[in-house]
C-alpha positions, 0 to 999 in steps of 0.5 A, a space after each residue: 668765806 663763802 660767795 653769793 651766788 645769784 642766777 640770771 632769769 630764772 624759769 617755770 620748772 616744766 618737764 617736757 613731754 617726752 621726758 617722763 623724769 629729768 636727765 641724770 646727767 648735766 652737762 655745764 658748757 663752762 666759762 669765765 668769758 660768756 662771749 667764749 662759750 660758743 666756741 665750747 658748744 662748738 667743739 663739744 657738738 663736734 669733736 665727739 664729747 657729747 658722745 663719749 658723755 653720753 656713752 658713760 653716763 648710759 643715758 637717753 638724754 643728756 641736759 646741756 646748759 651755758 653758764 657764763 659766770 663773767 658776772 663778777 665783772 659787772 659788780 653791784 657796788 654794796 649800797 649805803 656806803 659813805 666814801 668814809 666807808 671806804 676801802 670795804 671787804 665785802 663777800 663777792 657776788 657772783 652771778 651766772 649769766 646763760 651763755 651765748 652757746 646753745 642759742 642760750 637757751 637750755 638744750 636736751 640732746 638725745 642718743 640719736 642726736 636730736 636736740 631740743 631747745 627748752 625755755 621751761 627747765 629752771 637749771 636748778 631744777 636740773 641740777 636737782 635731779 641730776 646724779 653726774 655733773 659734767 663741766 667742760 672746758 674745752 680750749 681753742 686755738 685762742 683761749 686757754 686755761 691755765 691753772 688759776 683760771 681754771 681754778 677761778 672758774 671751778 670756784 665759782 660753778 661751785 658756788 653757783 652748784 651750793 648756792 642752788 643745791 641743798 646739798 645734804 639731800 642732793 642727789 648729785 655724787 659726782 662731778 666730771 672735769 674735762 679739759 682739752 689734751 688731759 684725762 677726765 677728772 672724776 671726784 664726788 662732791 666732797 672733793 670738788 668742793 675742796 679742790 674749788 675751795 683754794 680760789 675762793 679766796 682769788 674771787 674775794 680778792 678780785 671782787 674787792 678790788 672791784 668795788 674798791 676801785 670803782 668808787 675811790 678811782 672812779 671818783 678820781 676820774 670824774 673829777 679829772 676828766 674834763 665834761 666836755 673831753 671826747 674820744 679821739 675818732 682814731 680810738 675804738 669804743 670799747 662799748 657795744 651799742 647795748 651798753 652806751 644805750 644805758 650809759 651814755 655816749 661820752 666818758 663823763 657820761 658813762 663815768 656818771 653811771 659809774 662804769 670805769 672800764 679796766 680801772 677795776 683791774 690792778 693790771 690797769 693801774 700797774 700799765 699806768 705806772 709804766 707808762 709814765 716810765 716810758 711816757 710815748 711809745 711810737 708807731 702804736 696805732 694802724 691807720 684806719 681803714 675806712 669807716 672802721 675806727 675800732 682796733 686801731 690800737 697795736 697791742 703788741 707795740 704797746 705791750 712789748 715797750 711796757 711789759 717786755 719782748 718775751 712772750 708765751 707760746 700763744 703769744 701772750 706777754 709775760 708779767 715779770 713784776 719786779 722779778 722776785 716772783 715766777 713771770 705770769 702770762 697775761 690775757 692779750 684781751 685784757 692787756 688790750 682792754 686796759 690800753 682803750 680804756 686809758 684812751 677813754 677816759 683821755 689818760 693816755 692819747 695818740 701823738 705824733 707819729 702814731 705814738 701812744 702818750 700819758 696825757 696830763 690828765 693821765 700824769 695828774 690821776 697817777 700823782 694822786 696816787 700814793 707810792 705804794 700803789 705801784 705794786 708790780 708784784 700785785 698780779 704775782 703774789 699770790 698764785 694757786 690754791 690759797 688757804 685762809 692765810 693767804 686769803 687775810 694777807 689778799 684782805 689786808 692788801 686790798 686795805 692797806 692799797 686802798 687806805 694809802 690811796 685815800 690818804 694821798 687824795 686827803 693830802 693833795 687835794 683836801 677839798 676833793 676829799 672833803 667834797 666827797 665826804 659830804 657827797 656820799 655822806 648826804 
């Protein structure tokens, strides 16, 4: 099951005069999250890892590029579906971003120290020449990788890498993974591509999720969100300037532009559900101070009544499901995103005493949903490499979810239901 990888802007290949021939060596600053990578190409530039790359590789130059691969979270839905169509399988599409480290732009360093920022190297062109690929993730104090993201992040740099590469005739044999407090990892590319393989079928399970979400949810939300509903001012936008430019200022409005936030994610729906277990949960927002309006909200309240007291060393929540399964720890970010967006899209909303409460907008969304869309295993089940089992078991959940989501739409409001199938079938 292979991935469609597609690259950002592409670039006129163009040497630059002092080089005579491309560097050998690649070096891929590397992240899920292109907002992170800046504080990679910090720590590369500063603790020494260019130097040690650059001491191995023997080189005169090194090329270093940003790759932020957090495409797959503004998915293209496939076109010319009819809401009958769904749920859907699709292959994901994954697209490489340039990072926001680097100034993003590509950049040559040389043993000297000098870098040059080069707007005319198209990064396929570089990996065509390069003999060593070096992909760096480097933690922070903030930022981790456990092993799935690792995993996930692997899967996709390689599908970027065979995507760009004809690679019977490469000349690319080997490829480095240095991670933060662990030996360098070295292997030719046969066993990359193998170690990568196991979380392709992860990328297919969340790019589905995605599409799937984004229509049947998103369609869910339009129609129960009322046209005139605005944000509450104690509630942060979690939309930057860019963004409310192309879709809009209100949530029916970015809603009509089909964007739904953190719906896309199984973690959302599955804090929804135990938020009407709780229904309000008090002293969960900071007065705000000001004019600043933005993070308000105290995640670790909300989390804490929702998710449970215990945390991980970096303070992260731990996901327990229903207990069948070893506890997962969750991205703060995430869980945080997830919160706003309920606020967003009025599901949830403050109340007295600063409390953080399920609307009747939130409890008529959640009785749409079929039973068995309460699922607190969803984000447990299936972790690690997975093989081609697995992979059909996550196809045949995202079905089984979605057909059963449908179905109780069908049951509940039949003139939803036949509303959208004339819509998305004109």
């Amino acid at each position: 099951m292979g991935a469609q990888i597609h690259e950002g802007a592409s670039t006129r290949h163009r040497i630059p005069h002092y080089l005579e021939t491309l560097p050998r060596t690649v070096v891929m600053l590397a992240d899920d999250k292109s907002h992170a990578i800046a504080s990679r190409s910090a720590k590369i530039f500063h603790e020494g890892v260019l130097d040690w790359i650059r001491d191995v590789a023997g080189e005169d130059w090194l090329h270093v590029s940003a790759f932020g691969f957090d495409g797959i979270s503004k998915t293209d839905l496939p076109r010319g579906q009819k809401w009958r169509d769904y749920p859907i399988i699709r292959e994901p599409l994954v697209k490489s971003t340039r990072g926001t480290g680097v100034d993003g732009v590509e950049v040559l360093i040389s043993k000297a120290g000098r870098a040059e920022s080069v707007y005319g190297i198209d990064r396929s062109a570089a990996l065509g020449a390069a003999e060593t690929i070096v992909i760096t993730m480097i933690e922070d104090s903030k930022v981790d990788f456990d092993a799935e993201r690792e995993g996930k992040l692997l899967a996709r740099i390689w599908g970027f890498i065979s995507h760009a590469l004809d690679v019977g005739t490469a000349r690319l044999r080997k490829v480095v993974v240095i991670r933060t407090g662990r030996s360098p990892l070295s292997m030719n590319l046969e066993e990359f591509r193998d170690m990568a393989a196991g979380y392709i079928p992860h990328l297919r399970f969340d790019y589905n999720y995605r599409v799937n979400a984004s229509v049947i949810i998103g369609e869910l939300l339009r129609y129960l969100v009322p046209k005139d509903f605005t944000v509450p001012e104690t509630v942060g936008w979690s939309l930057n300037h860019a963004d409310r430019s192309k879709l809009g200022n209100t949530p029916p409005e970015v809603l009509s532009k089909g964007y739904v936030g953190a719906m896309t994610s199984p973690l959302a729906l599955q804090l929804l559900f135990r938020l009407r277990g709780v229904h309000s949960i008090p002293d969960a927002f900071s007065p705000p101070s000001g004019t600043w309006k933005d993070g308000c909200i105290r995640e670790d309240v909300i989390s804490k009544a929702l998710i449970g007291e215990e945390r991980n060393w970096r303070d992260e929540p731990l996901w327990k499901g229903t207990g069948r399964h070893e506890p997962k720890p969750l991205d703060r970010v995430g869980v945080a995103y997830a919160l706003e967006t309920f606020l967003l899209f009025g599901l949830a909303a403050p109340g007295d005493d600063n409390a953080y409460e399920l609307t009747p907008v939130g409890g008529m969304f959640l009785n749409l949903m079929h039973q068995d869309n309460e699922d607190a295993d969803v984000l447990l089940r299936w972790r690690g490499p997975a093989d081609a089992k697995v992979g059909a078991a996550m196809d045949d959940w995202i079905l089984r979810n979605f057909r059963k989501m449908k179905h109780k739409i069908r049951k509940t409001r039949p003139a939803l239901n036949d509303y959208l199938e004339e819509w998305h079938g004109s």
